[in-house]
N, C-alpha and C positions, 0 to 999 in steps of 0.2 A: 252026570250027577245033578238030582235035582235042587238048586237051591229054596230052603225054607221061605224065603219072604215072598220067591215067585210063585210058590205054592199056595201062597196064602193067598196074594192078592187074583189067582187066576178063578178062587172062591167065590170074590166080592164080587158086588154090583160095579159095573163101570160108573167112573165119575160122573160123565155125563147123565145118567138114569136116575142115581142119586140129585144133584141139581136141580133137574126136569121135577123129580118129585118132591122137591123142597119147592121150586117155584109155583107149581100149582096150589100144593096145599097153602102157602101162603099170598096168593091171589084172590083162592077161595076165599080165604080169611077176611081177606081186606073185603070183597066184594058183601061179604055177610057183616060188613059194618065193625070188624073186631078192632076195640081201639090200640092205637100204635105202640103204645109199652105191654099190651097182653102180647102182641104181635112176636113182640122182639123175646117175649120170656117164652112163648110156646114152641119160637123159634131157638130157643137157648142162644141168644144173639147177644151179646157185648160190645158194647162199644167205648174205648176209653177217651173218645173226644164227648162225647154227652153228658156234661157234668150235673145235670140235672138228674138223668136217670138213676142214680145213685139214692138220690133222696128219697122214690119213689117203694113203698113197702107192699109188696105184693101177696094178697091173701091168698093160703094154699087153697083155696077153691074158686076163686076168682076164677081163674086159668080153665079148671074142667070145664066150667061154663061155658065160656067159650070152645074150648076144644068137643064138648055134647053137641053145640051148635055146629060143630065142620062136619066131625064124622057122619052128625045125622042130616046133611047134606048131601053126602057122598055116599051114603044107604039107599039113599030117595033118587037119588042120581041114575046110580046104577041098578035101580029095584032090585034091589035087594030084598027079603022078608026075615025077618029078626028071629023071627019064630021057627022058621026052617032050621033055621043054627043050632036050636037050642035041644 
């Protein structure tokens, strides 16, 4: 009998792959200069010892901004042509 949850997870990415691809894009990030509270919100990162971040109000375009700067990072990276996509 197959159980449902081990069905589910044999779907998913392994942990590890997940990780590896949060570590990089947020390397990139830092390496492209992205400041440390855009970091934590593009990372949807929380932290409840950071009583400061709380106070901090982040504009809903702030973030693509930076996020435009990673992807089109990682286009140029991989030459990619945008044009080809479309």
């Amino acid at each position: 009998m197959n159980h449902p949850k081990l069905a589910e997870r044999s779907k998913a990415l392994p942990y590890s792959v997940v990780k590896f691809t949060a570590r990089t894009f947020l390397t990139t990030a830092e390496m492209l200069k992205v400041p440390h509270y855009a970091l934590k919100k593009l990372a949807n990162h929380v932290s409840l010892r950071d009583v400061t971040g709380g106070y901090i109000v982040v504009n809903a375009k702030r973030p693509r901004v930076y996020m435009d700067r990673i992807s089109g990072h990682f286009v140029k990276l991989l030459g990619i042509d945008l044009n080809d996509l479309m």
